[in-house]
VEXVO-413539 format. One record per residue (C-alpha): x, y, z; residue number from 0; chain. Coordinates in nm, 3 decimals, padded with zeros to 5 digits. Layout:
N
((X; Y; Z); NUM; "A")
...
This chain:
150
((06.496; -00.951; -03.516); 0; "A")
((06.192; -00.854; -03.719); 1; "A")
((06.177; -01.215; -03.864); 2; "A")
((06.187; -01.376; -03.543); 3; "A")
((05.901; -01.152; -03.383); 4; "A")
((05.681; -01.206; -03.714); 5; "A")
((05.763; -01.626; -03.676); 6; "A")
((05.634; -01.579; -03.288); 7; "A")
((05.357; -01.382; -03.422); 8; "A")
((05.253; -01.635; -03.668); 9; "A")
((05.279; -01.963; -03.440); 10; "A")
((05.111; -01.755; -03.212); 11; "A")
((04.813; -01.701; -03.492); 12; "A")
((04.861; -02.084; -03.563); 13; "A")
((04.804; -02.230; -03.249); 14; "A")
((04.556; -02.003; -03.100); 15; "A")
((04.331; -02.153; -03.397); 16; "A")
((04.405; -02.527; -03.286); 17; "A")
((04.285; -02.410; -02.932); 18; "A")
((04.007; -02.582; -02.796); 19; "A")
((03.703; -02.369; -02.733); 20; "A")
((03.300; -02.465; -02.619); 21; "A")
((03.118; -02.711; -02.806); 22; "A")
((02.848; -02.485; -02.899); 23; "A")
((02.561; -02.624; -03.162); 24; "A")
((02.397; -02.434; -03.407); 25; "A")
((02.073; -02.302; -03.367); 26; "A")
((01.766; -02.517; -03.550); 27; "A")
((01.724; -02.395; -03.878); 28; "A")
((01.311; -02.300; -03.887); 29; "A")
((01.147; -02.248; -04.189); 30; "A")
((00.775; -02.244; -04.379); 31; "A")
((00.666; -02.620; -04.391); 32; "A")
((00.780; -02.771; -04.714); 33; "A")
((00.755; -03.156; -04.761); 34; "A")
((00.994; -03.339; -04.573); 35; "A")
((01.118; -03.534; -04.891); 36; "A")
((01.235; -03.186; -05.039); 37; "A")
((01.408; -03.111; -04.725); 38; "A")
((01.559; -03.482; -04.705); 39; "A")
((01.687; -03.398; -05.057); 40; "A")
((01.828; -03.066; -04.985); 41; "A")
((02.052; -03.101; -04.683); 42; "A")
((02.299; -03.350; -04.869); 43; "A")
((02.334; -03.125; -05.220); 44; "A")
((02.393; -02.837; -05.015); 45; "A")
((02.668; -02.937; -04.775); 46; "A")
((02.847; -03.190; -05.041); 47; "A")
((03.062; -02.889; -05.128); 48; "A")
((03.181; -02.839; -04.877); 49; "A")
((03.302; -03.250; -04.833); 50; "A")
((03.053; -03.326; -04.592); 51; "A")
((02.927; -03.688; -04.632); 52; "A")
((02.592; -03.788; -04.554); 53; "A")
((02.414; -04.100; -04.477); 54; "A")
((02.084; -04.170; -04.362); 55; "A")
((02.055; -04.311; -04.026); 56; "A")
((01.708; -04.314; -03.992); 57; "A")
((01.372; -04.155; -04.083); 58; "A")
((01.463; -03.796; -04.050); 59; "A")
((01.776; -03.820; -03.969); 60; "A")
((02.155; -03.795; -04.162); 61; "A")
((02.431; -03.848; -04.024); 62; "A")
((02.712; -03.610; -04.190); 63; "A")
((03.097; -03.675; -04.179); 64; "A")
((03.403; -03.453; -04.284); 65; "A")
((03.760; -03.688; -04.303); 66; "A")
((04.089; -03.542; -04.343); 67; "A")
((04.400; -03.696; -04.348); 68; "A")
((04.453; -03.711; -03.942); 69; "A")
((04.122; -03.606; -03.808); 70; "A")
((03.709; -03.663; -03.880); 71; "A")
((03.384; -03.513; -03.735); 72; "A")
((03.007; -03.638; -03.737); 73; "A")
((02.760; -03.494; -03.692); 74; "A")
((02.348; -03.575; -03.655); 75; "A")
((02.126; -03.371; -03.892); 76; "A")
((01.770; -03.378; -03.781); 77; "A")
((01.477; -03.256; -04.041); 78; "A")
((01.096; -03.253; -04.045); 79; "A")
((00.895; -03.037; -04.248); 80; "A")
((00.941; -02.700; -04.093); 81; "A")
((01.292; -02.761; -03.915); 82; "A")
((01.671; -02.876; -03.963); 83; "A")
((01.897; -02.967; -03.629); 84; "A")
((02.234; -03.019; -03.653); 85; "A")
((02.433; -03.195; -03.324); 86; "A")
((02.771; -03.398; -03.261); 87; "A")
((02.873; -03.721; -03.281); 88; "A")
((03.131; -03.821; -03.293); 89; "A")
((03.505; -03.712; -03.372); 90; "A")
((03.859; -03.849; -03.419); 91; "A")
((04.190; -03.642; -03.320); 92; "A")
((03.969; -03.289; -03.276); 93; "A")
((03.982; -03.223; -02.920); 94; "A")
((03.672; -03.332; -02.764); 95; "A")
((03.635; -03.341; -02.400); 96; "A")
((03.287; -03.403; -02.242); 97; "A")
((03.310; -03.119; -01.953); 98; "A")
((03.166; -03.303; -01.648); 99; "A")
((03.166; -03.211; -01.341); 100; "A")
((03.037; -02.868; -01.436); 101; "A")
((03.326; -02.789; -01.732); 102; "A")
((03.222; -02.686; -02.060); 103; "A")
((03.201; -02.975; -02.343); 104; "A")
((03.525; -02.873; -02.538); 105; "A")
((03.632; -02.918; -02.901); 106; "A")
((03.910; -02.771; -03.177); 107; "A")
((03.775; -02.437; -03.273); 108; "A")
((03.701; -02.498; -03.583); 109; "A")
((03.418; -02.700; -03.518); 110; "A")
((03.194; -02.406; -03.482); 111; "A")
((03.331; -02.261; -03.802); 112; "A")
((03.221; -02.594; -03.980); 113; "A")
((02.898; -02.617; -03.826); 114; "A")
((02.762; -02.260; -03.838); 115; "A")
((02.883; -02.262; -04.257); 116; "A")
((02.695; -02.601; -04.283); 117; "A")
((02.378; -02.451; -04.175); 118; "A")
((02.407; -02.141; -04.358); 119; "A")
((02.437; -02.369; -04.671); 120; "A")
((02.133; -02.540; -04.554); 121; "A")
((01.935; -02.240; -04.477); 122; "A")
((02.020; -02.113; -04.816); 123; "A")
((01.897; -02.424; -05.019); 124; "A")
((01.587; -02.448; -04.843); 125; "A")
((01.524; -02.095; -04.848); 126; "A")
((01.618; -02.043; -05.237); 127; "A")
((01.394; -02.424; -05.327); 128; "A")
((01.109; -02.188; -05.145); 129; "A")
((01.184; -01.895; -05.337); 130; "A")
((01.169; -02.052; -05.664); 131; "A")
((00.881; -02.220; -05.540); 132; "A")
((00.664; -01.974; -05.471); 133; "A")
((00.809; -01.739; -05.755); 134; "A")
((00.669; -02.081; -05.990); 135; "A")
((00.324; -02.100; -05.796); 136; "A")
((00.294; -01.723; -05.844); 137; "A")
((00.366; -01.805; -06.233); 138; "A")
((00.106; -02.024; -06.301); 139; "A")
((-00.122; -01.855; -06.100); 140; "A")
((-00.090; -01.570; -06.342); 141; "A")
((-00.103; -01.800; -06.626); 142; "A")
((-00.430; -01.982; -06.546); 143; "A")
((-00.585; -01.586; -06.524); 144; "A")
((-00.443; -01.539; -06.841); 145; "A")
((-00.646; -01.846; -06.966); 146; "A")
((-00.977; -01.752; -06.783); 147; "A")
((-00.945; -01.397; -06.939); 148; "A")
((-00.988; -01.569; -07.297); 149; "A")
């Protein structure tokens, strides 16, 4: 009896992560103004692991696909100098429904998951490129007082 209660448990678990929920985006990712060629640079190396694939689509613009076996999602990743934006596509097999009518836009959960980790990858390249950055300005600063001092 315990088996059978733990196997409804578990498909319960199982499907209630295939459930559709709100397509919600991610917030833009704001940062200090770097030059928009770093940025353009960055967003690709940091969501690669992850088996995003990007491609540009335009000036400022990537467009950033995940395939698996049965299923794929794009996405449009936005950048200027001070700001990333990340918004669907397109999709294959994940759920999407455009909610008219008044209804919620819908999608497989996991979207969200997906999304909100891609940003947090690109928040954390751009902020640790400006952390080394400025820890390297502050470096030769000190260096060229170093020089005047002699």
């Amino acid at each position: 009896m315990k088996k059978i209660i733990v196997a409804l448990l578990l498909s319960l678990i199982h499907l209630s992560a295939l459930a559709e929920s709100a397509l919600i985006e991610q917030p833009p990712i704001e940062f200090s103004p770097m030059p928009v060629d770093t940025v353009a640079k960055l967003i690709p190396m940091a969501i690669a692991g992850r088996g995003w694939v990007t491609r540009t689509t335009g000036p400022g613009h990537y467009e950033a696909k995940i395939d698996r076996q049965k299923f794929w999602v794009a996405v449009d990743i936005a950048y200027t100098d001070r700001q990333v934006v990340i918004t669907y596509l397109d999709s294959k097999n994940f759920g999407y429904r455009n909610g008219g009518g008044g209804m919620p836009t819908t999608i497989h959960g996991k979207y969200s998951s997906w999304t909100h980790k891609m940003a947090s990858d690109i928040r954390k390249a751009i902020l640790t490129y400006q952390v080394n950055s400025s820890a390297g300005f502050k470096a030769s600063q000190n260096n060229s007082a170093d020089d005047a001092d002699e």
